[in-house]
C-alpha positions as CSV (number, residue, x, y, z in Angstrom):
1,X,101.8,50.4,67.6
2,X,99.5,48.6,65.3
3,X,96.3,47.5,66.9
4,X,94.4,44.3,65.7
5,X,90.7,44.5,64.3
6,X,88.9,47.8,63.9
7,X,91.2,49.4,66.3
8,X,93.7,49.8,63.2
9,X,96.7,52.0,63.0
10,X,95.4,53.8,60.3
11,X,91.9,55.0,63.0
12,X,94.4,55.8,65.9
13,X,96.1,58.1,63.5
14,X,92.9,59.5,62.4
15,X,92.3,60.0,66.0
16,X,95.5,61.6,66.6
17,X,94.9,64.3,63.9
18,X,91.8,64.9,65.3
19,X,93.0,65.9,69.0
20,X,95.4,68.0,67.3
21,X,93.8,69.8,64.7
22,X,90.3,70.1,67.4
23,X,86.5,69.7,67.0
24,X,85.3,70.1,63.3
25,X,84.0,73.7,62.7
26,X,80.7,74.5,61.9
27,X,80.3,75.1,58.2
28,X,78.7,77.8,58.3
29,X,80.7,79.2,60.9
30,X,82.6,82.5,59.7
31,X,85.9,83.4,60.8
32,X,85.8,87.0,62.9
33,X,87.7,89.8,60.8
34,X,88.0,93.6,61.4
35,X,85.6,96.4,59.6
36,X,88.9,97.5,57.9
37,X,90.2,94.1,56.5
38,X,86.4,93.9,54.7
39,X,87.3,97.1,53.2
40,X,85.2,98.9,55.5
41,X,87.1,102.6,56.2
42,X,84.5,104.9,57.8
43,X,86.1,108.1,58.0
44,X,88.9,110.3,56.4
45,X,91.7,110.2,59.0
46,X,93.8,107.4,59.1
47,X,94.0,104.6,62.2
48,X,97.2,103.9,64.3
49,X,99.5,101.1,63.7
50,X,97.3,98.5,65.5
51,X,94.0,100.4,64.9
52,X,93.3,100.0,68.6
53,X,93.0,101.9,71.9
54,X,96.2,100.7,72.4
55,X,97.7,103.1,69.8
56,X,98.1,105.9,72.5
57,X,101.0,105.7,73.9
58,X,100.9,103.6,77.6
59,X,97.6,102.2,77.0
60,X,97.0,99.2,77.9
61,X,94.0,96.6,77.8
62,X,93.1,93.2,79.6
63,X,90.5,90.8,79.5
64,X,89.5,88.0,81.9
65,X,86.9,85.7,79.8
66,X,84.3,83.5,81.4
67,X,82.7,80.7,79.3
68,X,81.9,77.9,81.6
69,X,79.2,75.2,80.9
70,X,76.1,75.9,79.3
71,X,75.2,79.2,81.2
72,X,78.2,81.4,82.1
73,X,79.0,83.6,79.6
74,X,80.3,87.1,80.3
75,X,84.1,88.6,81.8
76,X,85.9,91.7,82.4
77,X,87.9,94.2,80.3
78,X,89.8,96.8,82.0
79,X,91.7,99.9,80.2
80,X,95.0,101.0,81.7
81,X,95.9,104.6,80.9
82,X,99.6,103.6,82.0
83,X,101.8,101.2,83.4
84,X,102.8,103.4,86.9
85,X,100.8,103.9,90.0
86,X,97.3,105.1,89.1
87,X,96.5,106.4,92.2
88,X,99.8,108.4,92.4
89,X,100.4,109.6,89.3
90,X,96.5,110.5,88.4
91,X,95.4,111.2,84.1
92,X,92.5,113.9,83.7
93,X,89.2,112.4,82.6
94,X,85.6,113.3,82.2
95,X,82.1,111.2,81.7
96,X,79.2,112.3,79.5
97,X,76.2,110.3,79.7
98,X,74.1,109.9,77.1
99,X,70.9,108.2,78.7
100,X,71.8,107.2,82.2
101,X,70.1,104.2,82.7
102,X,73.2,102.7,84.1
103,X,74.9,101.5,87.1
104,X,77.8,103.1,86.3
105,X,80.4,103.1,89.9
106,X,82.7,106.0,90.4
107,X,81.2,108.2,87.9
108,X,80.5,111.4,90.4
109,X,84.2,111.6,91.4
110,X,85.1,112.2,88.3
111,X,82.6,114.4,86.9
112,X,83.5,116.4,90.4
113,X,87.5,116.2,90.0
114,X,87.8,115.6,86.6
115,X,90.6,112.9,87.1
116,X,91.1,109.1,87.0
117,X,92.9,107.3,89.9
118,X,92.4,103.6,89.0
119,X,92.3,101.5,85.7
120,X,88.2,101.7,83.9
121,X,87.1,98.5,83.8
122,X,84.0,97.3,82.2
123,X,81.7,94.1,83.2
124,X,78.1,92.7,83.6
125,X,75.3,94.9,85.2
126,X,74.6,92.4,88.2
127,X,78.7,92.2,88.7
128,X,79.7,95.7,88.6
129,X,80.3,96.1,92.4
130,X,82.0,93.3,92.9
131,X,84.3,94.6,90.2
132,X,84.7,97.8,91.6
133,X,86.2,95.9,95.2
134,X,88.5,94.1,93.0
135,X,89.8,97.1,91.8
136,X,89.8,99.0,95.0
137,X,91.6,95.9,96.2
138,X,94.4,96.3,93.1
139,X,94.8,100.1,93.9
140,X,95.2,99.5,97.8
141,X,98.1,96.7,97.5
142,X,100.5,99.0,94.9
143,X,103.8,99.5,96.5
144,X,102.9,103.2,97.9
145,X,99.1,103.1,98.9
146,X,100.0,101.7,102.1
147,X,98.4,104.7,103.7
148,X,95.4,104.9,101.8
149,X,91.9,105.0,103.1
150,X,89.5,106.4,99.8
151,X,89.6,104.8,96.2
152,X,87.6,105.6,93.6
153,X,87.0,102.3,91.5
154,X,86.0,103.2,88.0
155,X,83.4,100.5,86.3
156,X,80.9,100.3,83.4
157,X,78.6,97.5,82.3
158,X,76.0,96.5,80.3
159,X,73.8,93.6,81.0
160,X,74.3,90.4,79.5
161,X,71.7,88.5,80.6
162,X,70.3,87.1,77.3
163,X,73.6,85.0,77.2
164,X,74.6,85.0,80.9
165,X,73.2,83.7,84.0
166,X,73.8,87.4,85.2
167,X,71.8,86.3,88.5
168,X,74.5,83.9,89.4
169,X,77.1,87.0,89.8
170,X,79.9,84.8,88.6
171,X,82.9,87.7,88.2
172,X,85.0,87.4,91.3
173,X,87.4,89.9,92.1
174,X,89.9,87.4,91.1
175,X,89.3,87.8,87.7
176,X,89.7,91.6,88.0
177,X,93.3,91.0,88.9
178,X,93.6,88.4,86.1
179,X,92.3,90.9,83.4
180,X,95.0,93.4,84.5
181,X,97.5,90.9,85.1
182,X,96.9,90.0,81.2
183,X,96.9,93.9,80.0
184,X,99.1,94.8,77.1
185,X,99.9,97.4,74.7
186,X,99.7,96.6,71.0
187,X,96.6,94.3,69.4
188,X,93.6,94.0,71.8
189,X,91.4,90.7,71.7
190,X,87.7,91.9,70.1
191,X,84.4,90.3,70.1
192,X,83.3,87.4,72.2
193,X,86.5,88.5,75.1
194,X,86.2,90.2,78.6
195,X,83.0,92.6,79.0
196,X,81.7,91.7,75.4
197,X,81.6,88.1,75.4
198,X,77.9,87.7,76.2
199,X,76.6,90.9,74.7
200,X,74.8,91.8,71.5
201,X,73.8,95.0,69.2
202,X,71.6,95.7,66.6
203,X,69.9,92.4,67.3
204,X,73.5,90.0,66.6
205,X,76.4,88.9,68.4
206,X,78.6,91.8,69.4
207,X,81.4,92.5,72.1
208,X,84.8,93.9,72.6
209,X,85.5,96.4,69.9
210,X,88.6,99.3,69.5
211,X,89.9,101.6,66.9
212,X,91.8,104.6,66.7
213,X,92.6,107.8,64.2
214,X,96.1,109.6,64.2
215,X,96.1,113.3,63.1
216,X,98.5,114.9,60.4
217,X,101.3,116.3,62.0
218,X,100.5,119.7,60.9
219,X,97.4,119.4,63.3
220,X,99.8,118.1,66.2
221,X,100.0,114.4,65.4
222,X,97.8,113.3,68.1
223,X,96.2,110.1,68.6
224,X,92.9,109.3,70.1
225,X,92.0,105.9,70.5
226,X,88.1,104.1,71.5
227,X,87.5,100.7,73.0
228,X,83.6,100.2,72.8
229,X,81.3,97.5,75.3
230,X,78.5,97.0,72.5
231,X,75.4,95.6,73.8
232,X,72.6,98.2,72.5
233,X,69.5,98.5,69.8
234,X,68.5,100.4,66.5
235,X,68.6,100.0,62.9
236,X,72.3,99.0,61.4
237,X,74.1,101.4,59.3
238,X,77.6,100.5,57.9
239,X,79.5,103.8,56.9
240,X,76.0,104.5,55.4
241,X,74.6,101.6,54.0
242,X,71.1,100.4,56.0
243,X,72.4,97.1,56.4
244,X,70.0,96.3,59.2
245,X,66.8,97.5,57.2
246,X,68.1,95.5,54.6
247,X,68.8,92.1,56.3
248,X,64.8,93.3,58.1
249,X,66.4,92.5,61.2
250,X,65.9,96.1,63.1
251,X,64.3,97.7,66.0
252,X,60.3,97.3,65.5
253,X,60.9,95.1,62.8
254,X,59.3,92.3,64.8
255,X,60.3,89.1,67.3
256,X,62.3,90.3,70.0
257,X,63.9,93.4,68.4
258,X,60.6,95.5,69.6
259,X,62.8,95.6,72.2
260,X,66.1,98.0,71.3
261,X,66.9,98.7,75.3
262,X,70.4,97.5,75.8
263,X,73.6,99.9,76.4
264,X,76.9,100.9,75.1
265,X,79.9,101.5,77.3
266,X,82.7,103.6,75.7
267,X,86.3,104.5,76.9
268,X,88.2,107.2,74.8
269,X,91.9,107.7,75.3
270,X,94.4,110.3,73.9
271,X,98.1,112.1,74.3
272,X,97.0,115.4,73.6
273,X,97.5,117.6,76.5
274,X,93.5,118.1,77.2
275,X,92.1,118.9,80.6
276,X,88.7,117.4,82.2
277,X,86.7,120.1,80.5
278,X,87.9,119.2,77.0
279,X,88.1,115.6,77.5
280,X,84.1,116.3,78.1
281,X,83.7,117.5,75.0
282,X,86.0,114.9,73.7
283,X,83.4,112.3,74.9
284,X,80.2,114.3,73.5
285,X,81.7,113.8,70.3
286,X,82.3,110.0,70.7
287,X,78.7,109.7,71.8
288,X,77.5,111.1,68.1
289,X,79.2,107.5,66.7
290,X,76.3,105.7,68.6
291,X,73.8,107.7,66.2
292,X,76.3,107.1,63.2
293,X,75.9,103.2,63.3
294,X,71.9,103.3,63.6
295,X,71.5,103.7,67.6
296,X,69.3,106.0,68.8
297,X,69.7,105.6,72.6
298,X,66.5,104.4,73.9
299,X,64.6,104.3,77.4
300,X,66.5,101.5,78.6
301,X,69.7,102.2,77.7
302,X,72.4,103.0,79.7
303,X,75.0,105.0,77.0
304,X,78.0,106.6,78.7
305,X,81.8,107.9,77.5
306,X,84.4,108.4,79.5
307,X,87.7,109.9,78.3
308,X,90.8,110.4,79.5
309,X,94.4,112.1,78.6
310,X,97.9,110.1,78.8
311,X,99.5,113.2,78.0
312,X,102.6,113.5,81.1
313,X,102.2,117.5,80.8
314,X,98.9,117.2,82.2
315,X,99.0,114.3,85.0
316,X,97.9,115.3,88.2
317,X,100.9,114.2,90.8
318,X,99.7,113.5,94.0
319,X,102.7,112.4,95.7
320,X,104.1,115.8,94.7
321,X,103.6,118.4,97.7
322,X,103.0,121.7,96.2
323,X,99.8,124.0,96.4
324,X,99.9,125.0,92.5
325,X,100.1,122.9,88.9
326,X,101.1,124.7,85.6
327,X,99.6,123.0,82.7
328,X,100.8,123.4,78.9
329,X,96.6,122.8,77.3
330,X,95.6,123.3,73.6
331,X,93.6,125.8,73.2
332,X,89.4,125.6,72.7
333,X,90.3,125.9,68.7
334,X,92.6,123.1,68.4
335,X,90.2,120.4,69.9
336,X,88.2,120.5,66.4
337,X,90.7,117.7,64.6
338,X,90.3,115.4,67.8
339,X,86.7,115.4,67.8
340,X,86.5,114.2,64.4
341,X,88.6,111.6,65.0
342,X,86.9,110.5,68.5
343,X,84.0,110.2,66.2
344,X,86.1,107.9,63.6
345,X,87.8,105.9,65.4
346,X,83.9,105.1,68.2
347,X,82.3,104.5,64.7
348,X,85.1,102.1,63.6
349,X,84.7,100.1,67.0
350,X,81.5,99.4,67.2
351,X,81.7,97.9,63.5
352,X,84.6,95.8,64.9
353,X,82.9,94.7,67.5
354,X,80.3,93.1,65.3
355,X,82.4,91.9,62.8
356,X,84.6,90.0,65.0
357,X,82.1,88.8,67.0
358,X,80.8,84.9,66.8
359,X,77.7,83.6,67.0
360,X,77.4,82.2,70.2
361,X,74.8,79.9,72.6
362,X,74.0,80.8,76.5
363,X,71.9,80.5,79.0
364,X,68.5,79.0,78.7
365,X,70.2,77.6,75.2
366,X,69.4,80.8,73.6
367,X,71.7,81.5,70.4
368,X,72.4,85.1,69.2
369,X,73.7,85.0,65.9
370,X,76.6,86.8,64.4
371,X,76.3,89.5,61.7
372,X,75.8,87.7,58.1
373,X,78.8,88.3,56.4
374,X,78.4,88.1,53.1
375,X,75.1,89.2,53.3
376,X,76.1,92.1,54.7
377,X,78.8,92.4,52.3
378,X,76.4,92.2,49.3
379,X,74.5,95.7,50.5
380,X,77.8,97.4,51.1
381,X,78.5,96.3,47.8
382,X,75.0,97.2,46.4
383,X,75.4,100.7,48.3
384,X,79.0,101.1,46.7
385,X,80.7,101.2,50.3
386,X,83.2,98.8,49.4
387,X,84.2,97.4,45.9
């Protein structure tokens, strides 16, 4: 229809495009892109197919995203070690904790048992208990747990405050069930999604982040794979490179970044057929990453790992009624390849959890900015990281 005057065909077309294509982007704004597709390699072994957590086999990830109005900002991630009955058929696991200041929920169990009966899932500090019920609420209505009367809900967080009206408590157990009603194998969402999307590290915009590092076949083939929760202080390195003393935006280099509390929650997953006590050490070795990218784990930070083993040789069956378990485990010597690449692929993460995070406004109208690219692209080059 042609309309008469200035309502002319032509301007309901333009109109038309526009509800289509969406709201003009900033131009400044910088589309989100992995370490990797930058050029950005840190390591010698070589990532998995998606370069994700996801990469060992019957891993899954969800998010549940909450942006609403000028003042929610933050969600849940939860990390599925596979797609059967959690409680039943139980994975070994283990926690290190680096500097506990932490709410962490479930933790003791399984330092004490050194095994995982429900999904990790990951939030905001002031929402972690709610959280927790909606995943003892998941674990209680699987076909099977009819009888049940203990779970052991397994949650991290980090506080998201600066972005977040954290005091509003605005994760519901609903959105527990969402994020693992959404949980898939292959690519995993990064940056501003789930647990990450009002967080920050380094002093910019970070989130969601995953990687993961394959080893040779002659070293077993295994594959360990890290999905990081950044929201923690220091002085930026990039495979090296002092980006963050560089861009003089660093911990004591004035403003707000006197401050460098924050914390860094970090789930490592792999198939090789590792019990508790090596999945311990497993996640000593992804803790090292935090000092790798320029943390240094300060008073107010609340750093912790928590592994686990998908390997089916080394599940612990519950619904199996026998007194004894004989396990095939690699021996103490054969761990060395895995915690090199627990190392990697925790290093890798937490660079993709900068790079594909956005610059984003919250609460109070307070902006965090996301990593300069090219900036930061011009000292890589300077320091002959990338070409």
């Amino acid at each position: 229809m042609i309309m008469k005057g200035n309502n002319c065909f032509f301007c309901w077309l333009a109109l038309l495009i526009a509800v289509a294509v969406g709201p003009p982007k900033d131009a400044g704004a910088v589309e989100p892109v992995r370490a990797r597709d930058l050029g950005i390699a840190p390591g010698i072994l070589s990532p998995g197919g998606y370069n994700a957590i996801t990469d060992v086999d019957g891993v899954r990830v969800g998010h549940a995203t909450l942006v609403e109005g000028d003042a929610v900002r933050t969600g849940v991630t939860v990390v599925l070690p596979h797609g059967e009955n959690p409680f039943v058929h139980r994975v070994p696991a283990a926690v290190y904790v680096g500097n506990g200041f932490g709410k962490a929920v479930g933790f003791t169990q399984v330092q004490e048992l050194g095994e995982l009966e429900t999904p990790v899932a990951l939030t905001n500090t002031l929402s972690i208990h709610t959280v927790a019920d909606g995943l003892a609420d998941y674990v209680l209505a699987l076909p099977g747990n009819g009888s049940v009367r203990s779970v052991n809900p397994v949650v991290g967080e980090t506080n998201d405050g600066r972005l977040n009206d954290i005091r509003g408590k605005h994760v519901r157990p609903e959105h527990v069930h969402e994020a693992i009603a959404d949980a898939a194998s292959g690519p995993v969402a990064e940056g501003n999604v789930g647990a990450g999307t009002g967080t920050r590290a380094f002093g910019f915009k970070a989130g969601i982040g995953t990687s993961s590092r394959v080893l040779p076949e002659r070293l077993g083939g295994y594959t360990v794979g890290v999905l990081v929760q950044s929201n923690f202080g220091g002085i930026l390195s990039v495979d090296g490179a002092p980006v963050g003393e560089e861009l003089g935006e660093h911990y004591l280099a004035g403003r707000d970044l006197e401050v460098s509390d924050g914390s860094i929650m970090i789930v490592a997953a792999t198939d090789a057929p590792i019990d508790a006590r090596n999945l311990q050490r497993l996640s000593k070795r992804a803790f090292m990453a935090i000092a790798r990218t320029g943390g240094f784990a300060s008073n107010g930070s609340g750093d912790y790992v928590i592994a686990f083993s998908t390997h089916p040789g080394v599940r612990i069956d519950t619904g199996e009624n026998r007194a004894t378990d004989t396990v095939t485990l690699l021996r103490n010597r054969e761990t060395t390849p895995l915690f090199l690449a627990v190392a990697e692929a925790t290093e890798e993460a937490i660079l993709n959890s900068l790079f594909q995070a956005e610059t984003m406004t919250g609460a109070g109208g307070t902006t965090l900015e996301a990593l300069p690219r090219e900036e930061t692209l011009e000292i890589l080059r300077k320091y002959r990281v990338i070409d």
